[in-house]
N, C-alpha and C positions, 0 to 999 in steps of 0.2 A: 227353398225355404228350410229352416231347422229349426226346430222348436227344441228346447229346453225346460223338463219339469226338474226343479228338486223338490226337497221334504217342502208342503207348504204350498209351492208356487211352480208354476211354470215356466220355458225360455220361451220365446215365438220369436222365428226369424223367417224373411223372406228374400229369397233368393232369385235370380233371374238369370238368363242369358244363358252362357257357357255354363256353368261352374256350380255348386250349390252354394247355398245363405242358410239361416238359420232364424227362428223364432221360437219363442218361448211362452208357454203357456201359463194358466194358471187352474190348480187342482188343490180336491179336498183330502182328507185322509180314506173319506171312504172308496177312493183310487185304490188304498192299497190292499182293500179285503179282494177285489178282483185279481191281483196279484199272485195268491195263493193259489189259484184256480193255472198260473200260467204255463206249469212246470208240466202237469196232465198235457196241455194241447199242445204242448213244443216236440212229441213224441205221434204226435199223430200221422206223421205224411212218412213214418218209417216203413216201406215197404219191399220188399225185393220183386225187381225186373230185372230183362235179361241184361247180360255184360260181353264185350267186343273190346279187344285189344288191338290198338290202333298204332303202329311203328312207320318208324323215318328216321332220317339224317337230315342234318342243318349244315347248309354251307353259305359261306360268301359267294359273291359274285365271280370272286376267281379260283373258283372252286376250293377253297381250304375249309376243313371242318369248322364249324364253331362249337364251343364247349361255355355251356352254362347257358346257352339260351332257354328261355324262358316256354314251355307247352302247355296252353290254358283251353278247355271247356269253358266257353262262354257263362256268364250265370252261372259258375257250378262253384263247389271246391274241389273239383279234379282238376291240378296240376301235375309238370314234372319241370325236371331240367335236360339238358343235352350232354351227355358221356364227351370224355376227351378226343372223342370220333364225330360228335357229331349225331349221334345218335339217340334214339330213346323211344320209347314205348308208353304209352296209355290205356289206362282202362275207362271203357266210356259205357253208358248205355243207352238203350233205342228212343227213351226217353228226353236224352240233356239234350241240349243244343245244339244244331244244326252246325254251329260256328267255332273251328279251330282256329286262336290267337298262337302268334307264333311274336316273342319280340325279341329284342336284345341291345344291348346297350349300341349307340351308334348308328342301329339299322332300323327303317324303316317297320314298325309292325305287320305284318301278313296276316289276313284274315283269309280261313278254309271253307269256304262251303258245301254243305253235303256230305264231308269227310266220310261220314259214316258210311256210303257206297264206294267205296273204294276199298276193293280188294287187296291192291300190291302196296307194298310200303312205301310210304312219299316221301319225293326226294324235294326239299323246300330250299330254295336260294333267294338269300336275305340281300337286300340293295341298301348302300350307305345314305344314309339317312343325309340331306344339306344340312339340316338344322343338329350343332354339335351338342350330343348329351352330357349336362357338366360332367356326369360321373367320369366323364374322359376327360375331365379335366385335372380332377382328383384322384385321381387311378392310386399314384403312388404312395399315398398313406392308406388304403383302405385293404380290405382281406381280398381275394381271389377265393376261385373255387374249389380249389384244393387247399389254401391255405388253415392248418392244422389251430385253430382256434373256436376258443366258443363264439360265434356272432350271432347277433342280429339287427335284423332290418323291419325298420318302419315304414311306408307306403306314405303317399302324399294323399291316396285313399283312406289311409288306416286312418293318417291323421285329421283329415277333413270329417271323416265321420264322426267323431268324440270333438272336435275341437269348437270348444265354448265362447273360448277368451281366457279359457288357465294358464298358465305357463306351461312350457315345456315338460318340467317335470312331476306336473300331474298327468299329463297324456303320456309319458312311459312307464307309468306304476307298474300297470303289467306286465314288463319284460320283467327276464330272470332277477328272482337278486338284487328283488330293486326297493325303496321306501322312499318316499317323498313329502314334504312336510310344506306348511303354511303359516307363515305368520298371522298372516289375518282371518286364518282358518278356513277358508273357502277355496284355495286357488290362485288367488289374483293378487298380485301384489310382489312382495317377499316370499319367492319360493324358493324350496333346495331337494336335493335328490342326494345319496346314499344306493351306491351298487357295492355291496358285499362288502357291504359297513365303512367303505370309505368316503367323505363327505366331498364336498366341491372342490377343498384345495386339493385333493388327489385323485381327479378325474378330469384328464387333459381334455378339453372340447377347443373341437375345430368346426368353421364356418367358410366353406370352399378352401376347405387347405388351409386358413388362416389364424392364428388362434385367437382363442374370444377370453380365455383365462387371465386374470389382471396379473399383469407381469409379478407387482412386490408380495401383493396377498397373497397371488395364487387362488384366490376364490372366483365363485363365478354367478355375474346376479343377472339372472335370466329375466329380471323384471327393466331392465336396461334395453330389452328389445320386445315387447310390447306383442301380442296378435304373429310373434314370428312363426306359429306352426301353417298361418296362412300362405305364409311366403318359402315352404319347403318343399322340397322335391323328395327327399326321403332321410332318413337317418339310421346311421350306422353304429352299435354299442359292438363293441370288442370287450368284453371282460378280462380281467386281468391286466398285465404289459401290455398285449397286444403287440402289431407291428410297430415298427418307428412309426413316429408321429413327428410334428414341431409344436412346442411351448416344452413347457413343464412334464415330467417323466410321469405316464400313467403308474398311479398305485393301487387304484382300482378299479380302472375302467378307461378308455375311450372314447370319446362322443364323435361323431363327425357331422354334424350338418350340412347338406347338400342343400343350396337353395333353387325352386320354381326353375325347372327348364323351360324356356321361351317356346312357345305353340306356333305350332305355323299356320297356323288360322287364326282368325278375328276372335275376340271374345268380348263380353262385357258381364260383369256381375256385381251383387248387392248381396252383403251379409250380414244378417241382426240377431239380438237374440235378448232375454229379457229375462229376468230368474232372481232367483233367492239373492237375499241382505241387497235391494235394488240394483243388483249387479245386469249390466247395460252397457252391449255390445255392438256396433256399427262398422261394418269394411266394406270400402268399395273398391275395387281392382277391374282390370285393361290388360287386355292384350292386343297390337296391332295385326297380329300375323306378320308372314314373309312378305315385305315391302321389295318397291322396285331396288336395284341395287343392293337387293341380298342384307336389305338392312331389317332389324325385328325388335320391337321395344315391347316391354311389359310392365306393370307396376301397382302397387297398392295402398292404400289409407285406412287406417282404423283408429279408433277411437274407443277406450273402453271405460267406463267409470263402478266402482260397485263399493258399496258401504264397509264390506267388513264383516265377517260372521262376529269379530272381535269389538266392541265399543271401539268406535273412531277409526278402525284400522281400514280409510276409507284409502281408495284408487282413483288416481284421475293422470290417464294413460294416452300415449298418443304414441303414432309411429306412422313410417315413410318406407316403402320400398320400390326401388326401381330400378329394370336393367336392361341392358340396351346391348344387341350383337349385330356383329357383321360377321356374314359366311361368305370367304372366298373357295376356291379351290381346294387349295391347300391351307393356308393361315385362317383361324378365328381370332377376332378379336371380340372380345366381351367385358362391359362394365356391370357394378353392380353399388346402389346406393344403398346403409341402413341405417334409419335416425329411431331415435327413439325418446320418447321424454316421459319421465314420471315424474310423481310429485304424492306422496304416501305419507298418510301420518302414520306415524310409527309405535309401532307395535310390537317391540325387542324384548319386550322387560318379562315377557312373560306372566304365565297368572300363579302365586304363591299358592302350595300345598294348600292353605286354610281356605284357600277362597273357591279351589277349585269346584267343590260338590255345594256351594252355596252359589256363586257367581261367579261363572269359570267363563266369562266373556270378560269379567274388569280388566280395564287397560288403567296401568298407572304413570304410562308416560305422558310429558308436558304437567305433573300435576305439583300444586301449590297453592301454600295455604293462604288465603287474605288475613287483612289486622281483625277481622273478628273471630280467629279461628278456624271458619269455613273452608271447604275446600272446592278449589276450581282448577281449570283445564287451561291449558296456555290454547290458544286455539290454531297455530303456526307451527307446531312441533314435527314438521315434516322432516320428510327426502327428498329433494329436488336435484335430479340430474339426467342431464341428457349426454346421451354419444353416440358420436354419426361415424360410420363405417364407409369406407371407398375403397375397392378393390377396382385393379382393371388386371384384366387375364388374356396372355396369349397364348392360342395353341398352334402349331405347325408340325405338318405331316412331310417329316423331311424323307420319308419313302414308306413302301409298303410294311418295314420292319421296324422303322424308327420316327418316333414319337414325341415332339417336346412339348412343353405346359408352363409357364409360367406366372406370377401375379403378382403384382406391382398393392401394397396395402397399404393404407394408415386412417389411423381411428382417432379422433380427437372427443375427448371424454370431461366434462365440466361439470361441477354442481357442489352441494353444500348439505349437511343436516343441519337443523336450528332447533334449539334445545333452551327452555327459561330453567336456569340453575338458582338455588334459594342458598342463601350464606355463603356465599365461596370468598374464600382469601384473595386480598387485592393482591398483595404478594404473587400470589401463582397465577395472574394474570399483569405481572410487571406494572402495577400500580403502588404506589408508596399509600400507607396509610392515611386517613383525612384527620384532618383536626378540627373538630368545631366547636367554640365557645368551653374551649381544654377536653372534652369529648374525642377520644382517640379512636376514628371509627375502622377496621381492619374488614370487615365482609359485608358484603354488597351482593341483595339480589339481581342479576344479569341475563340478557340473554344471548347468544352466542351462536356464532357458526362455522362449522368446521369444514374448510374446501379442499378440495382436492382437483386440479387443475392437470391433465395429463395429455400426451401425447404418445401415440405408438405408429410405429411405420418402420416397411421393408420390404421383403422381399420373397417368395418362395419359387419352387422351384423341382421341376421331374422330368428325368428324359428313360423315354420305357424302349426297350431293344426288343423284340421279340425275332430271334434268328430263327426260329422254327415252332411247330406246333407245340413240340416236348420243353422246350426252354425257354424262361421270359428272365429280363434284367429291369430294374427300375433304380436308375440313381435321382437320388431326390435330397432336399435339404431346406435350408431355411436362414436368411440372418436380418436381425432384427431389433432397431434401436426404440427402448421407452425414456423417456422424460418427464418425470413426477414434479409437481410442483405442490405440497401440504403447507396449508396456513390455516390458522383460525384468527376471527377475529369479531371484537363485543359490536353489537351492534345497540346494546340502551343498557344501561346499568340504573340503578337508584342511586347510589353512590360513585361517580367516577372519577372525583380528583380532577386533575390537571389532563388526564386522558382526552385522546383527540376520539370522534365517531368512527366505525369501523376498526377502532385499533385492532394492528394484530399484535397478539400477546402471543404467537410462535409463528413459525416459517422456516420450512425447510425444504430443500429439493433434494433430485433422485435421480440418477442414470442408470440404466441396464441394457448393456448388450449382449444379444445372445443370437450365435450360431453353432448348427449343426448340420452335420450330410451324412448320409447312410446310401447305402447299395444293396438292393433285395433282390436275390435269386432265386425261383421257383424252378424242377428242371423234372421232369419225367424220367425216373432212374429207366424203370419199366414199363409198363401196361397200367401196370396198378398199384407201384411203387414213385411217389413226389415228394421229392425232399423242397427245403425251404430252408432259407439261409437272408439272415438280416443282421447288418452291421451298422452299427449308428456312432459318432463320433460327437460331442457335446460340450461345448465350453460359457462359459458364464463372466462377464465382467461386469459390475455391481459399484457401484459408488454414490454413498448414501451418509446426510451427517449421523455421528452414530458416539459414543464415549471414548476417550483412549485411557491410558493405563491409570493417568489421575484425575479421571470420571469427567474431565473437558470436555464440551463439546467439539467434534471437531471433525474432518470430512474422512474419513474411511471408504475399504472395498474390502472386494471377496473374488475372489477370480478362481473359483472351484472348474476343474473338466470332467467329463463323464465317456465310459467307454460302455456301451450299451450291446451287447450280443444277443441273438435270438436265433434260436435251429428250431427245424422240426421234419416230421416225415409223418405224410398220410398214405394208407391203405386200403385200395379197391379190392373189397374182398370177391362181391361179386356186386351185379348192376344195382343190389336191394341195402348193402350194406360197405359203409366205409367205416376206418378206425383212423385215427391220429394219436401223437405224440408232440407235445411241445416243451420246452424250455427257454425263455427270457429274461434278462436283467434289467433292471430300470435302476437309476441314480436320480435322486433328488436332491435340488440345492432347499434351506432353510428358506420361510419367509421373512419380508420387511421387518415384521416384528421382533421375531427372533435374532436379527440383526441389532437392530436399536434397542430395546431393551434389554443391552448384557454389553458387558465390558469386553476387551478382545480374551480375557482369561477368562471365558465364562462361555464365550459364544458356543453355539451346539455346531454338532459335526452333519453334512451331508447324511441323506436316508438311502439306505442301498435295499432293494429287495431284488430275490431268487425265484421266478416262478415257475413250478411244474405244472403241466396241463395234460391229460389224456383222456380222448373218449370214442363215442362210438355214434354214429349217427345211421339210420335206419329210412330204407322207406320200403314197406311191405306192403303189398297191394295197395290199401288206400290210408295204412297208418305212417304217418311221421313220426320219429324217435330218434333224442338225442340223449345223451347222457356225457356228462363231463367232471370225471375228478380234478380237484386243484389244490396244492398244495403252497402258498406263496409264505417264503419264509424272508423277515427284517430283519435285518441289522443296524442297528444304532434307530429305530423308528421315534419320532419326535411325539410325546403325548404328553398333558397338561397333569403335573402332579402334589400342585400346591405352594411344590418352592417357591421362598422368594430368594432372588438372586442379592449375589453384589449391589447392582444397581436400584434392587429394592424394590424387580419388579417380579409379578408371578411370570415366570417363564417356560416354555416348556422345555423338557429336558428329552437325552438322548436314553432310550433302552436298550442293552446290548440285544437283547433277544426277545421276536414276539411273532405270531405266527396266526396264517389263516387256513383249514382246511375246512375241505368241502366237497359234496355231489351237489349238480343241475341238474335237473330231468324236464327235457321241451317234451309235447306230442299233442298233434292235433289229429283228428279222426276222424272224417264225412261220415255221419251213421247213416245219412241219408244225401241223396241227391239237393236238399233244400236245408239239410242239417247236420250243422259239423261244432265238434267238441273240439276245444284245444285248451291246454292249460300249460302251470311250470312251477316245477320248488328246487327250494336249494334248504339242505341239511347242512349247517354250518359249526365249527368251533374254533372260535377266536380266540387267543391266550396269548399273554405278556408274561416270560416268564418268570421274571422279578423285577422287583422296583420297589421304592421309598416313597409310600404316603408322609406329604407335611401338610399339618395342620394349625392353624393362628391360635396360639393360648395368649386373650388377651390379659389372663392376670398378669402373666410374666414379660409379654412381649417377645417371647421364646417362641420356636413351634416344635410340637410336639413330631416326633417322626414313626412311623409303624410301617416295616416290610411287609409287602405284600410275593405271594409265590402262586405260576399257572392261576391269574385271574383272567378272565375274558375283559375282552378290549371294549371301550364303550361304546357303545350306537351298535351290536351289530347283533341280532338275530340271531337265534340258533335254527330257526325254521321259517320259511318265508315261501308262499306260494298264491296262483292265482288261478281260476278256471274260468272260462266262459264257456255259454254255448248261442252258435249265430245259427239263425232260422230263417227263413224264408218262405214264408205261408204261403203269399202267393208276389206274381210277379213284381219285381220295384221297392217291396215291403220285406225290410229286417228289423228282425229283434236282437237283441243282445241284453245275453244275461251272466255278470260279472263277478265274484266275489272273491276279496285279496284277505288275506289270513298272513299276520306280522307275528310273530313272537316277541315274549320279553325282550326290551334292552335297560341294560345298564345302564346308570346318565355317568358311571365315572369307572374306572379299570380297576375299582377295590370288591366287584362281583357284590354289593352289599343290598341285601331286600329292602331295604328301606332306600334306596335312590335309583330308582328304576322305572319306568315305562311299561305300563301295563300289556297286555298282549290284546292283540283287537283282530274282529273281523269285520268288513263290512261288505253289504251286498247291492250293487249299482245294476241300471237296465237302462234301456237303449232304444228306441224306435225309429226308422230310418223308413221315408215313404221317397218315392223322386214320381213325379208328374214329369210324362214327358210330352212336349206339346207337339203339333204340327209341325213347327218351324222347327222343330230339332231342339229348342231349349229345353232347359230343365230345371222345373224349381222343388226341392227339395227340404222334405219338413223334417225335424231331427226331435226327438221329446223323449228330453233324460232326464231319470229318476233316480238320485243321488242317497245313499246310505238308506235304503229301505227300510232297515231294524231302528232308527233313530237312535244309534251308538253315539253314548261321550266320548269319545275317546281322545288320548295324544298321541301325538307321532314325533313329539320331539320335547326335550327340558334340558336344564340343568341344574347341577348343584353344586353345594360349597359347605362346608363344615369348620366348625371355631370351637372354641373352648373359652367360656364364660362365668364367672362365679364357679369357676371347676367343674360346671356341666358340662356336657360335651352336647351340640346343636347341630343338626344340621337341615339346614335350606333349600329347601326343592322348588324347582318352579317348572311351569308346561305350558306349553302353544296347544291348545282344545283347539280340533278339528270341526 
């Protein structure tokens, strides 16, 4: 069971079987005067007892070391990992638990009992798991142990614990460097995530190796996969380039989702949950276990609906997932379904400057006036779309050093927004003018919808060498056909002429192929010296109708290639401290838009960035520490500056020069055996080092233009951090106590106090109970308590500036959280 409080109300979910669910409760404000009180008792069970250091080595079964296995204290936060021997050491005391976890990817988990009487160092030999762990599926776009980058990793624990029904990119607020925003202010619906001020067109996510980024946007709408944090096995952010990847060239960041590995035991579970603006959550999920014939299915259903912290910006969400393996020998084969369907009134427009501190929930989209001047809501003004994902993946163990993966993709993606438009020109809907009783009528209230009909399918691809302990090879790649098909078309006008129903008033299609291959070598110079060597190769073929030179329409491409390098070398200083060095290139092709909106004299150039990375990573007795400088330097970067083009449309344009630098700092810190601190910030400054503000002067029809010099880029932070602390009072029973602290942003790259995003903190908590019954099940209550200070705040706007009557205006608007 998990329950659910925010400001106001409660979640109550209830859960069974395997797995945990959730519920949500309902609570007054005088909750939160006991609050105050929590910060005293979360310090209470600090005590010092004695300490015992516990060592061994980890091998396979044919004796070769493992490196990076996993060393867990039951119940505790004592972990480690396993040195490139095999090795490693613990600090435990007479108090933790009985019970040494030992796992690692592929191999069966080992559980220790009594560790603690045991004198001599333990030698532990790990057996191949039958059941294959996808992450061996994925090996080859993800970081290694040594590999010289900042990461990290979500848990399918981490995530279950917080997971409501938000999207995605509310359950990673807290990694480094991170912001995440809402349309409909709560979570649900329309979300977007921003790691180190780069928004979703510039943050490659992959879904088993596959990419989930819309091939022509490049953006990525996480509300298209519904309840997916239920369906994950873990997630992996690379900051920065990162490794090779396949889709679109990371500019600031990596995602990779790994979905639910298949359990080799039976399961059955129920998860609910019930909370603020009637937001209401329902999943039910299966697993068979290992069936006769080595066959194993798993799968899930949820449903989620919730109002909207925004007037109308209501959810009504479904999804599918289900996957099904066969373990032979040597070959896996493995399928994986994911459907999803939303259906969202929309809530884009944002709430304007003046409304903000009076009624900073109005939504003004679907809105229109009746013939007595009134104003009403179109009650249809949705998003409707669904896309269903099919992956099937084979892995084969063509020897004990060689390794192949592959997966077989395609996604098919349908839907439409529907929008009632007041006065529009029949003209720009390919309607000739009416004529009634000599009445020349030219605009017509309508309503309309705009589809977007697509396919994507192909192929990916990794074959890993590992010739010895000191050296790994991973050649891996990707190629992959989309087919866009864009129409809009009226579906009731007031006035429509000769027009047939349905007409479409445009229609255009889209092809994009895209491959690439890369070769990663990781290689043990020394002991303590791993270098790192990534080579990616990248080509684009694009044909899309778009302008030619006498503004025709007419079928055009772009056939741009990318040559992508990455080196690094990390340093074992001694067991407690490592350092690294990285350097990466990424190449970025332009979006769809940027395409079609500009003549070929006009079209913008490919995005090139430079990235430096170097830091230092720590583990000293029981503190973790990481710290990482970055320096990622643009070339030609693509940002929104007013122009209008040739074509007459705002376009974004290329900057010769613009630049991000920055320190991370991770660390988490058991102060106690039942209580541990972790937090992370990033010091940032982003700066454009020149560019041409335009601006619309409507007396003239002209626009005004003003250089700007060293502005900061917009959306991005100069300071951004998070802290928790997890407790454990008594047995089954966590607390978590959360607070994320965003700095100023800019809403546009002219550094200007008047179009900016206020700076916010907010403070979140957590209660996590699991009942464990006789029969081994477990139902598990969860009751979270969302922005405790009751902040206004936003975390995301825009604006736009004109010159009117020779004033100069400018227009702010904000998505209130």
């Amino acid at each position: 069971m998990q329950v659910m409080l925010t400001q106001g109300e409660t979640r109550f979910v209830i859960s069974g079987f395997d797995n945990p669910s959730h519920i949500v409760i309902f609570y007054t404000k005088q909750t939160m005067q006991k609050l105050k009180f929590l910060a005293l008792f979360l310090f209470l069970s600090c005590f010092a007892v004695a300490q015992t250091k516990i060592s061994g080595s980890v091998f396979d079964d044919s004796g070769q070391a493992l490196s990076g296995a996993t060393i867990r204290i039951e119940n505790t936060f004592h972990a480690t990992t396993s040195d490139s021997k095999g090795g490693f050491e613990i600090e435990t005391k007479n108090q933790d638990s009985p019970t040494l976890l030992i796992s690692y990817i592929g191999f069966e988990t080992i559980r220790i009992e009594d560790y603690l009487n045991s004198s001599d160092a333990l030698k532990i030999t790990m057996k191949k798991s039958r059941i294959l762990a996808g992450e061996v599926v994925i090996t080859g776009i993800r970081a290694g142990t040594n590999t010289p980058l900042p990461t990290t990793k979500i848990t399918r624990e981490e995530l279950s614990a917080k997971n409501m029904g938000q999207d995605i990119p509310v359950l990673l607020e807290d990694i480094p460097s991170t912001v995440s925003t809402s349309d409909a202010g709560a979570g649900v619906g329309y979300t977007a995530l921003r790691i180190r001020g780069s928004d979703a067109t510039r943050i490659n996510v992959t879904i088993n190796g596959v990419p989930l980024n819309d091939s022509e946007s490049q953006g990525l709408y996480w509300v298209n996969l519904p309840d997916l944090a239920a369906s994950v096995e873990d997630i992996e952010v690379q900051r920065g380039v990162g490794t090779s990847t396949n889709g679109a060239g990371a500019f600031g960041a990596s995602v990779n989702v790994l979905t639910r590995d298949i359990s080799s035991q039976a399961y059955g579970e129920y998860s609910g949950g019930y909370g603020s603006f009637n937001t209401l959550r329902n999943s039910l999920g299966f697993g068979t276990g290992l069936l006769k014939n080595n066959l194993a299915f798993s799968g899930r259903l949820s449903k989620i609906n919730s109002d909207g912290y925004i007037d109308r910006a209501s959810s009504d969400l479904k999804s599918l997932y289900l996957t099904g393996a066969w373990y032979g020998d040597k070959n896996t084969l493995r399928f994986h379904i994911l459907s999803g369907k939303e259906i969202t009134y929309q809530a884009w427009n944002g709430v304007h400057q003046d409304s903000l501190k009076t009624n900073r929930t109005v939504n003004t989209a679907g809105m229109y006036f009746n013939d007595d001047g009134t104003i009403s809501f179109y009650n249809n003004e949705v998003d409707n779309y669904q896309q269903d994902h099919y992956q099937l993946s084979f892995s084969r163990k063509i020897s004990n050093k060689i390794n192949f993966n592959s997966t077989l993709h395609y996604t098919y993606g349908r839907g439409f927004y529907e929008q009632y438009k007041e006065d529009q020109s029949l003209m720009d809907y390919g309607v000739n003018d009416i004529i009634l009783d000599s009445t020349v009528i030219s605009t017509t209230d309508l309503i309309r919808r705009r589809w977007l009909d697509n396919n994507f399918y192909g192929v990916t691809y990794s074959l890993t060498y590992d010739p010895s302990i000191r050296t790994k090879y991973i050649l891996g790649g990707a190629y992959s056909i989309y087919n866009g098909d864009h129409f809009g078309e009226i579906i009731w006008a007031r006035y429509a002429g000769n027009s047939e129903i349905r007409k479409k008033y445009y229609s255009d299609d889209s092809e994009k192929k895209d491959f690439n291959i890369f070769i990663k070598m990781t290689h043990a110079i020394t002991d303590k010296l791993t270098g790192f060597l990534d080579i990616q190769y990248r080509t684009i073929n694009y044909n899309f109708t778009g302008l030619n030179q006498s503004f025709e329409l007419t079928k055009k491409s772009a056939i741009p290639s990318f040559f992508n390098p990455k080196a690094g070398l990390s340093y074992q200083i001694n067991k407690s401290l490592q350092t690294y060095v990285y350097y990466g290139v990424a190449n970025k092709e332009p979006s769809r838009d940027d395409f079609k909106q500009s003549s070929p004299s006009t079209q913008p150039l490919s995005e090139n960035l430079m990235d430096l990375e170097g830091g230092l990573r720590a583990e000293i007795n029981k503190l973790k520490f990481a710290i990482n400088f970055y320096n990622m330097a643009y070339k030609d970067q693509l940002v929104l500056t007013g122009k209008i083009n040739d074509v007459g449309e705002y376009s974004r344009q290329n900057v010769p020069n613009s630049s991000r630098t920055g320190v991370e700092i991770e660390l988490s810190y058991p102060i106690a055996k039942n209580l541990s601190l972790s937090g992370n910030l990033m010091m940032g400054n982003s700066k454009i080092k020149q560019f041409t503000e335009y601006i619309d002067d409507y007396d003239t029809g002209e626009q005004e233009e003003i250089v700007h010099k060293n502005k900061s880029i917009a959306y991005s932070p100069e300071f951004i951090s998070a802290v928790g602390l997890n407790w454990y009072p008594v047995k089954h029973f966590k607390v978590n106590i959360n607070s994320k602290f965003v700095g100023k942003q800019y809403m546009d790259n002219t550094e200007n106090e008047n179009r900016k995003l206020e700076s916010y903190s907010i403070l979140n908590s957590r209660f996590n109970y699991s009942f464990v019954l006789k029969s081994k099940q477990v139902i598990d209550l969860t009751a979270s308590l969302n922005n405790l200070t009751d902040l206004m705040y936003s975390s995301n706007g825009y604006t736009f500036s004109y010159i009117y009557d020779q004033n100069k205006t400018t227009e702010n608007y904000f998505y209130p959280q």
